[in-house]
C-alpha positions, 0 to 999 in steps of 0.5 A: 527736756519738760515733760508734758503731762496732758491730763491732771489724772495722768500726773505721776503719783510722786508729783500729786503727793509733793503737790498736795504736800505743799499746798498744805504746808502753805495754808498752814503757814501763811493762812491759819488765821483765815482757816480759823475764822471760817470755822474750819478747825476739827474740820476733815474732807474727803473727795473721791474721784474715779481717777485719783493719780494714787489709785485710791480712788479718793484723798481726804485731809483734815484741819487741825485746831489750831487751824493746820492742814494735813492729808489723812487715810480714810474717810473724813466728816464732809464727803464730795464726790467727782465724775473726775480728777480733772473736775476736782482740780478744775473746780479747785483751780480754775476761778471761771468754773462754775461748780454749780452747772457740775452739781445740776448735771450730776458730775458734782455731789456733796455727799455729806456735811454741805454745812462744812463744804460752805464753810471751805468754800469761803476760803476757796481764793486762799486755797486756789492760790496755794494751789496755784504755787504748789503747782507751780513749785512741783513743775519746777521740782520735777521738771514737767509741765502740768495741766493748768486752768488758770 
């Protein structure tokens, strides 16, 4: 039977990293001529939220320059930070937020590098497909549904 998992932080911790193992591997693979023309190469982020899945509190990933994309430890140039890991995902997936109202209300801060969230923001369709299909792909691995804003 498909478990349900309510809330995105209550995803199980296996399931957060195969999910952003894949959203990775398909932005490398299918969209690093994109990823370079938006000037994204040497680039690295990292986003903390409260509620991380992993505990860590945050996650950070990096744009090789060759345009591939990895998730690394510690802190990377570009930081952001989240009220919660369902504003994250929300942000990251769902095509009707609107991040603006969650910067004016404070649950949304660009905390360094606003330059280079601009410059992932330009390919946000890219990264909110991949996303979409990792999703996707991890419930059907795992055998659960999980929360969707799409």
């Amino acid at each position: 039977m498909t478990k349900k998992i309510e809330s995105p932080a209550e995803t199980p911790a296996e399931v957060y990293h195969y999910w952003h193992k894949r959203w990775c591997e398909i932005l490398s693979s299918e969209h690093r001529s994109e990823i370079l023309a938006a000037g994204l190469q040497g680039s690295s982020f990292t986003e903390r939220v409260p509620d991380a899945p992993d505990g860590k509190g945050y996650f950070s990933y990096a744009f090789d320059e060759q345009g591939r994309l990895d998730f690394m430890e510690g802190e990377g140039q570009a930081v952001a930070e989240y009220a919660s890991y369902e504003l994250g995902f929300r942000l990251l997936s769902d095509p009707t937020m609107d991040g603006a109202s969650a910067m004016e209300d404070g649950r949304f801060r660009i905390v360094s590098r606003p330059e280079s969230w601009g410059a992932l923001a330009a390919v946000m369709p890219l990264l909110r497909e991949a996303c979409h299909r990792s999703i996707e792909e991890a419930e059907r691995e795992f055998d659960l549904e999980l929360p969707k804003y799409w």
